[in-house]
C-alpha positions, -999 to +999 in steps of 0.1 A: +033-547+307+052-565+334+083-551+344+119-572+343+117-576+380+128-612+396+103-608+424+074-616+399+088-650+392+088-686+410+099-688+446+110-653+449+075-638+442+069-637+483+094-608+499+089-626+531+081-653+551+048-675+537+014-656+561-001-684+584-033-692+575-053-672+598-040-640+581-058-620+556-044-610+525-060-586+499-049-571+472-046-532+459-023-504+438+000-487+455-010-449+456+018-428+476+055-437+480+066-407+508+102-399+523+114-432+500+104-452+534+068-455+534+038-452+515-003-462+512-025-488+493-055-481+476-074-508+487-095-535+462-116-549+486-122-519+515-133-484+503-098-467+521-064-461+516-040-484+546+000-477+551+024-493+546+065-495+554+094-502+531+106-527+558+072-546+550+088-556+515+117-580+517+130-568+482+148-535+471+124-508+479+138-487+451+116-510+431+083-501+442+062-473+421+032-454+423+007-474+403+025-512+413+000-539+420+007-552+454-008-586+475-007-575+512-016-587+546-040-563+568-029-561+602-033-533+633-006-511+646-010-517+683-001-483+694-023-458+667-048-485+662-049-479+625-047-506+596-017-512+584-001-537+552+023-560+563+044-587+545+041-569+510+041-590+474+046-574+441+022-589+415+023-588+380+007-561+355-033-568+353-036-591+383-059-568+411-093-552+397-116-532+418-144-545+401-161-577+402-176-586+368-212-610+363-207-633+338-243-631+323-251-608+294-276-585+306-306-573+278-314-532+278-323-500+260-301-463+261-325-444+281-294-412+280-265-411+261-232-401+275-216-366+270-181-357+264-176-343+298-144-340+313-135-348+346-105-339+368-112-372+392-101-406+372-119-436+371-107-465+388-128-493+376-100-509+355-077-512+377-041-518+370-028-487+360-015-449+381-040-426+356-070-448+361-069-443+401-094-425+423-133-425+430-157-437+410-172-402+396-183-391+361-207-364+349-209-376+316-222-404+322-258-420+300-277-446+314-296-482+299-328-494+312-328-527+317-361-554+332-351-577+359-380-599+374-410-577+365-392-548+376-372-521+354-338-505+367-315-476+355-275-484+352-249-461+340-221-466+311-201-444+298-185-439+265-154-460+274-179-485+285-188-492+248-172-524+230-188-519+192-178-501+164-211-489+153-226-459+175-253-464+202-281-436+205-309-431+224-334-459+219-311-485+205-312-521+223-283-529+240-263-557+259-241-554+287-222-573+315-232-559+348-196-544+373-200-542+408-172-519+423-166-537+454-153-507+474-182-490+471-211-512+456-219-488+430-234-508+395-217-500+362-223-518+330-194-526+309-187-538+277-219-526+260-231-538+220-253-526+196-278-556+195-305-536+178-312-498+160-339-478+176-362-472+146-347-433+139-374-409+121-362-393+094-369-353+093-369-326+067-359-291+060-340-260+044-309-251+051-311-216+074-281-205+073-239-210+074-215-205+096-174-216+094-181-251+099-215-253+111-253-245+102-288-242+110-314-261+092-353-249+098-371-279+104-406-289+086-420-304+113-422-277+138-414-237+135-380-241+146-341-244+134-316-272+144-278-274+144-261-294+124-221-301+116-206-301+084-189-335+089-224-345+091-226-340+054-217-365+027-184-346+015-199-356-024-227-335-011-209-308+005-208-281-030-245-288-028-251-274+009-262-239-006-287-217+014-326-224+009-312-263-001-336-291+008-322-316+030-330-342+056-314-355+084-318-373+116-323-360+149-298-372+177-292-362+216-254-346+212-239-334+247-277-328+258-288-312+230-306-322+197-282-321+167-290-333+132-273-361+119-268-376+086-276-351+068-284-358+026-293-329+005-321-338-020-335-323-051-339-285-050-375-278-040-381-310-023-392-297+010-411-267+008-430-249+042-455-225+023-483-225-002-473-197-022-499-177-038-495-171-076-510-134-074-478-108-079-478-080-054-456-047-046-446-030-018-418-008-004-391-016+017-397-002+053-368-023+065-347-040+050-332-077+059-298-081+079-282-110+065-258-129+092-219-133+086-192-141+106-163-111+115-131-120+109-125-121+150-148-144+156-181-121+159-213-133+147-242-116+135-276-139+134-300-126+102-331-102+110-357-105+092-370-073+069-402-053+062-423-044+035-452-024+033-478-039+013-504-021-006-481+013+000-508+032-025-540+027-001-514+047+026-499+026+048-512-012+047-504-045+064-470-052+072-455-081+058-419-098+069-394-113+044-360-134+059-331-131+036-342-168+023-372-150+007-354-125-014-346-134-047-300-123-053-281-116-019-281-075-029-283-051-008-320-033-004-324-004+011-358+016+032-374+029+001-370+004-021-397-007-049-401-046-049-423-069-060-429-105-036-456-131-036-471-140-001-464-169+015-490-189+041-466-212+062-482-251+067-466-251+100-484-227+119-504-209+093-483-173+094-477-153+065-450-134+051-433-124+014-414-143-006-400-142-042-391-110-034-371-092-063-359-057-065-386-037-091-368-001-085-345+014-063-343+047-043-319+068-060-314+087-026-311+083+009-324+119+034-324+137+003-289+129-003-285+113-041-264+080-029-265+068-067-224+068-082-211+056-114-177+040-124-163+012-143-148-022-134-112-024-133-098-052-113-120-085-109-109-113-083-121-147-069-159-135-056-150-099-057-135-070-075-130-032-077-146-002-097-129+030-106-155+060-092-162+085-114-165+111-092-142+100-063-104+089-065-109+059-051-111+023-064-142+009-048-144-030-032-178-053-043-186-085-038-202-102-070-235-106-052-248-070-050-249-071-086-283-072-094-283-089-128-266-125-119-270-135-150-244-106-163-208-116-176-184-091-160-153-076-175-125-056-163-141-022-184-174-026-178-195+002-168-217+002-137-243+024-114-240+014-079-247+026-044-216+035-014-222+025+019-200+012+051-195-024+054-203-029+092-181-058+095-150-033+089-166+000+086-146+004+050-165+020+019-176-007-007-203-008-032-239-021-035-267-026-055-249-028-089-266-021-119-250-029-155-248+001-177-243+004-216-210+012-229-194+048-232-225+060-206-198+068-178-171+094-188-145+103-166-133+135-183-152+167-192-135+184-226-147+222-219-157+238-250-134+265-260-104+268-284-070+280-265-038+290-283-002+284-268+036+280-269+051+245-269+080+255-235+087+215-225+084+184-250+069+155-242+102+128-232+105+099-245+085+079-223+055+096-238+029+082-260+013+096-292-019+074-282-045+085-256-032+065-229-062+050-202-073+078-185-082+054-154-044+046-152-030+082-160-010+090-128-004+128-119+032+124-121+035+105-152+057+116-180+048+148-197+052+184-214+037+221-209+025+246-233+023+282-222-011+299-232-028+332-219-058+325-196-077+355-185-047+379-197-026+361-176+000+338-185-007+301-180+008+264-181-013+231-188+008+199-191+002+173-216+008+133-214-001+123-253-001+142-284-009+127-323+014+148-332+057+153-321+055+187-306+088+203-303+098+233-281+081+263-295+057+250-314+030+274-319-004+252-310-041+253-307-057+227-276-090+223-259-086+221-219-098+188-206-106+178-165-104+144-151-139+139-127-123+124-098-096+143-089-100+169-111-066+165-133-064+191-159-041+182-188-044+198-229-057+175-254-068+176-291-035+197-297-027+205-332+004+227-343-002+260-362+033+266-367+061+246-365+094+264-345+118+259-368+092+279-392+096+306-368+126+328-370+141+358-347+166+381-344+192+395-318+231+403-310+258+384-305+267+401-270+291+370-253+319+351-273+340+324-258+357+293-274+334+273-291+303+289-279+281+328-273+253+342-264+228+364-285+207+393-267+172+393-281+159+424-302+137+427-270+168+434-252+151+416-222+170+378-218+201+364-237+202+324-249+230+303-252+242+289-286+271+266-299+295+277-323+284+241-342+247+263-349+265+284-368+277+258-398+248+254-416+247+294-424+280+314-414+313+310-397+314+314-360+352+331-367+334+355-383+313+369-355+322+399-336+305+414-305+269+433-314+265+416-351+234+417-359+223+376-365+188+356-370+181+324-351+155+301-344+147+283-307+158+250-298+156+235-262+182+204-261+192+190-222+167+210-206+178+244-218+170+268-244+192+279-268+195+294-304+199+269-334+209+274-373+228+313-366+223+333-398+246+370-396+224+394-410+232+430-426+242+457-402+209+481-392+189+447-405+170+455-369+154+485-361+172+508-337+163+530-310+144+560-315+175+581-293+156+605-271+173+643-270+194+649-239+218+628-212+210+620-179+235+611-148+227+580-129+235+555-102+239+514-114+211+495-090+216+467-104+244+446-123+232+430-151+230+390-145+258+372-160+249+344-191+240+315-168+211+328-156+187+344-172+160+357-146+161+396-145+186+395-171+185+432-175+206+453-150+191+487-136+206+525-135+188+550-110+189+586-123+199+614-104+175+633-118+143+631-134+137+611-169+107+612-184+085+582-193+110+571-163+095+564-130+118+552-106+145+537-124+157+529-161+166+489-173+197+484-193+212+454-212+247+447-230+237+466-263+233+498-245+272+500-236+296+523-257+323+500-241+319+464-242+344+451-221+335+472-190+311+454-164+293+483-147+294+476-108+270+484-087+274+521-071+292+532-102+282+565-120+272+566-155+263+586-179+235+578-203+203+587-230+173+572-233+161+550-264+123+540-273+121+504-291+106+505-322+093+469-312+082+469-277+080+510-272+096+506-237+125+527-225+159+516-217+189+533-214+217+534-243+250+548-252+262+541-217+296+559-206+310+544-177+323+582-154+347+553-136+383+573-137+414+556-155+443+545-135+480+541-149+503+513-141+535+491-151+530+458-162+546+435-137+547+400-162+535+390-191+525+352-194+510+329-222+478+349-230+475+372-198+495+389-175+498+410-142+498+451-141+512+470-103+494+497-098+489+525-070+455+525-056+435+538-030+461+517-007+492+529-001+508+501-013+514+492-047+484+467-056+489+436-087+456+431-109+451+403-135+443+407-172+437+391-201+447+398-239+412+403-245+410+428-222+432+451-239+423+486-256+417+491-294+452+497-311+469+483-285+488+447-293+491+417-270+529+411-284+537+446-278+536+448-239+566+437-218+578+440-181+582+475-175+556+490-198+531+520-186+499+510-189+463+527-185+436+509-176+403+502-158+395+480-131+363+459-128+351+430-099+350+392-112+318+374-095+333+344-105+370+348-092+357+371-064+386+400-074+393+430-097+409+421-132+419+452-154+404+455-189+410+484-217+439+479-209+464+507-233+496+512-236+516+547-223+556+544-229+582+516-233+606+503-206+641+512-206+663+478-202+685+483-167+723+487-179+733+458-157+706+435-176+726+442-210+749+423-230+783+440-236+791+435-275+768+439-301+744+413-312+743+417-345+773+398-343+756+367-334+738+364-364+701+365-367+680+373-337+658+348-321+620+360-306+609+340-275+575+328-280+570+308-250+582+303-214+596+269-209+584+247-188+594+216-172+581+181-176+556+184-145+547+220-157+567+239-136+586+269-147+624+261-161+642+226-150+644+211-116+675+210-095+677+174-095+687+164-129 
């Protein structure tokens, strides 16, 4: 497009003075501005570039750009003897061309066609323009032969040369005007139309094979494949592009090679390259096809074709050779493999090979290795899906085509055999050759055959089902419960995830064992209860009181279990339980812990005691016995100093073997002690359990609310306070009785908890005698009627008496 520049227009379109008329003046494009003062012409006329000055051009030589068509007068510099332009004039847009055009429409046929070849040197031909500057080279180029005078000539085109919409192939009759660069003299023609098709031949085939946008079609004509495009394809015909389809197509010269073009798929069975025999034969697979695909990077793999043995029962036979187009389903076949194929005599060429070749019976093993697996379908997607192995714990990929049945309608539980192998595109497991089994053939659990007989110790939470959940979907960690049950005279625990019946905490039940096949999960099932819990009653002593709750020691003596006061309502009054009554009780486990429910107070000597061996014994205490809270090794241990018989090393004891409840034997301290036999259990454990720990004597120091504090000599030299509590205090001996001053005697025992000695049997000795200077002068009966302090008092924030700022 011309540029607003006022040099293009009227008298100012010469920069200088008019040329005389014995100058020559030719035209060109300016190629190099350098330095902003000079620069060179590509010449039109001359096969050269010539220099140039900005002082040559009369206007402002900021105007001048590469690519400006320039008139120009060619002169000599007198002292380099080189051409030079002189007396510059811009020209508008279009005006210089290096060709020179004919004007008659030259007749000819495409001999080549022109390939999309790209070249780093531009074309100059058109002239007019900075990107279409430079020699006159191109490698793509085709060529028409055209007849002049009884003689026949070659000229190139190429594909910008082409001025029709239709496309021009080899053979096609063309017209043309003929371009004669007149720098060089090199012939071009330009502006070339389709005057006439070449008559095209129409060829036939079967699609070969696919790739992402391309394929390969074997041709009927010869033995041989051709490529062809996909935008080739009607895109109405496109779904019908399958592999084996008949199609034809035409064949054209693309970038030097032979594509096929226009390619229309016709009726299935069209085009067909064998006579097939009718005569069924069988054979085994020696080795089977390898079908092409594409990796996911890019990598392809072309198909190989397979072979079969024929006539495998005369001992070997002819060879015959299948192509994955000749196998009936896209399965997988293995070396081994039982088929039956017809044979094929190809028209082309006359070779033979198999075809129709369909899978009669497969190797069930591979190198004496049974490859064979069952499992059942449990996910199904677009093309492919995944099967649940029976024997593996692993959900197994397959693509819809290994199954060997097409015709079968896939669900997400149906059962399957199949075959594991490595897919060599990603080396990942997947499965092959799938075979449609009946229902209820694959079972994913063994149920062993013998009756076991257990304890209910954790309930199934809520989460839990009564219905046999899918075993497929049972995760290891799901929600369930345990029973306890001997196994091999050893003591066992088996969870369970479902149960028809609710199972609570010491349920007595019968259960067969059952094993998952995959991952070998073992979990009870089939569990009915022989006796409910709460059927089941035992019997202990109430060994621990505290407010609002106890503890009971079994009749086993071996563990004590927690129970509320509230488990008392239904059959007694927990106010009227005393340490070692003698109650009955059933098991609960509520939050996770096991305790005794519905607390019944039985008769005293209602459980059998002790058989009280002759004799005492000294010992050493081992081991304290575990407080309430924990219920491990609950029992506490004494080491004789002597021999004991029945007695090994050393003796167990519990809270019912104490003569004196409220002492905590420490560990270190001496007893004294017998030995009782359990009528239940016949073990030995020691009883009537004297404590040899010595008595010291006190004053109480205070006396609070329900406790107070006792000063003592010790083993230190100076006097020492302890802590106690009313309970603490000796038979006899009353709470409301003691006051500052009183001599005490007592025992000392360690607190775990408060890490410190607290007295306990604590008895009373002698009253305090009031200091004189502490009583009132007068007598108080004079007052009137006495008044008993009850309680301290204390302040509004607790403290003792009233603050000083009132």
């Amino acid at each position: 497009m011309q540029r607003d520049n006022p040099h293009f227009s009227g008298k100012n379109t010469m920069s200088l003075s008019s040329p005389s008329n014995n100058s020559i003046r030719e035209t060109g494009l300016i190629s190099k501005i350098m330095q902003a003062s000079f620069g060179f012409i590509t010449c039109c006329e001359r096969n050269e570039s010539i220099f140039f000055h900005f002082s040559q051009y009369n206007g402002d030589p900021n105007d001048l750009q590469t690519g400006d068509e320039v008139e120009f007068e060619v002169s000599t510099d007198p002292e380099k003897g080189k051409l030079i332009a002189r007396r510059l004039v811009l020209l508008p847009s279009g005006t210089v061309s290096f060709e020179s055009v004919g004007e008659e429409r030259l007749l000819g046929k495409v001999d080549v066609e022109p390939q999309l070849v790209r070249t780093s040197e531009p074309d100059i031909h058109r002239g007019g323009s900075r990107r279409n500057m430079g020699e006159f080279r191109d490698p793509g180029l085709g060529r028409i032969i055209y007849e002049r005078q009884g003689e026949f000539f070659f000229i190139p085109y190429g594909f910008t040369d082409v001025n029709d919409d239709r496309e021009i192939h080899h053979g096609d009759e063309v017209s043309f005007y003929m371009a004669t660069n007149k720098r060089t003299g090199a012939l071009r023609a330009r502006l070339v139309r389709l005057v006439q098709p070449a008559k095209v031949e129409k060829i036939r085939g079967l699609v070969k094979s696919f790739k992402e946008t391309f394929g390969f079609i074997e041709r009927a004509d010869i033995v041989g494949d051709i490529f062809f495009h996909y935008s080739e394809v009607d895109p109405g015909e496109q779904t019908k592009l399958i592999l084996g389809a008949s199609v034809e197509f035409v064949i054209q010269n693309r970038q030097g090679k032979k594509v096929a073009t226009h390619v229309k798929v016709l009726p299935h069975g069209t085009v067909s390259f064998d006579d097939v025999s009718n005569e069924n034969h069988e054979g085994v697979v020696r080795t089977p096809v390898k079908r092409s695909f594409t990796h996911g990077r890019g990598k392809e793999l072309e198909s190989t074709p397979g072979e079969i043995i024929y006539q495998p029962d005369l001992g070997g036979g002819p060879v015959m050779q299948y192509t994955e187009r000749d196998q009936d389903g896209s399965y997988t076949m293995l070396s081994g493999d039982i088929v039956r194929f017809k044979i094929a005599t190809d028209k082309r060429d006359g070779s033979r090979r198999a075809t129709g070749v369909v899978l009669h019976k497969l190797v069930e093993s591979q190198e004496g290795h049974v490859t064979r697996e069952k499992g059942m379908i449990v996910a199904l997607r677009d093309g492919f899906g995944f099967i649940r192995c029976a024997k593996r714990d692993l959900r197994m990929f397959f693509h819809f085509n290994e199954v060997i049945d097409s015709e079968a309608q896939l669900t997400s539980t149906t059962e399957v055999e199949f075959t594991v192998q490595k897919d060599y595109t990603n080396e990942r497991l997947h499965a092959v050759r799938i075979v449609i089994l009946p229902m209820n053939t694959v079972q994913f659990e063994t149920k062993f055959t013998s009756l076991y007989h257990g304890c209910v110790q954790e309930e199934l939470s809520s989460e839990g089902g009564r219905n046999k959940p899918n075993i497929l979907k049972l995760q290891k960690d799901a929600p369930h419960g345990l029973i306890q049950y001997e196994d091999k005279e050893s003591v066992a625990y088996i969870p369970f995830y479902w149960s028809s019946e609710y199972l609570q905490f010491g349920d007595q039940v019968e259960f067969y064992i059952a094993r998952r096949s995959y991952d070998d999960l073992v979990y009870a099932v089939e569990i009915n209860i022989t006796q409910k819990a709460n059927e089941m009653r035992f019997q202990g002593f109430v060994s621990v009181l505290k407010e609002g709750f106890g503890f009971i020691e079994t009749e086993e003596h071996d563990c004590e279990l927690f129970f509320p006061f509230s488990s008392c309502n239904k059959f007694c009054d927990p106010r009227d339980l005393k340490l070692m009554d003698e109650v009955d009780y059933c098991l609960v486990r509520k939050n996770g812990r096991l305790s005794a429910d519905e607390i019944k107070l039985l008769e005293k000597g209602t459980i059998a005691a002790e058989t009280i061996n002759p004799g005492s014994y000294e010992g050493v205490v081992l081991r304290q016995m575990k407080n309430s809270d924990n219920a491990d090794e609950y029992e506490g241990l004494i080491k004789p100093n002597s021999p004991v018989p029945g007695i090994k090393d050393n003796i167990p004891y519990s809270f019912t073997g104490l003569t004196n409840y409220q002492i905590q034997l420490q560990t270190g301290e001496t007893v004294e002690f017998q030995v009782g036999v359990s009528q239940i259990t016949g073990t030995l454990r020691a009883v009537n359990i004297i404590s040899k720990r010595g008595l010291l004597r006190g004053h109480i120091e205070s006396v609070k609310d329900q406790f107070g504090f006792i000063t003592y000599k010790g083993k230190e030299t100076t006097p020492q306070s302890v802590f106690f509590h009313m309970n603490s205090l000796a038979g006899g001996c009353g709470f409301d009785e003691l006051q500052s001053g009183d001599e005490v005697e007592f025992m000392t025992v360690y607190s775990h908890k408060a890490k410190k000695d607290s007295a306990i049997y604590v008895k009373k000795l002698s009253s305090s005698v009031r200091p004189e200077r502490l009583s009132r002068h007068g007598s108080l009966h004079k007052a009137g009627t006495l008044i008993t302090v009850i309680r301290q008092p204390k302040g509004p924030n607790g403290t003792k008496g009233f603050s000083g700022n009132l």
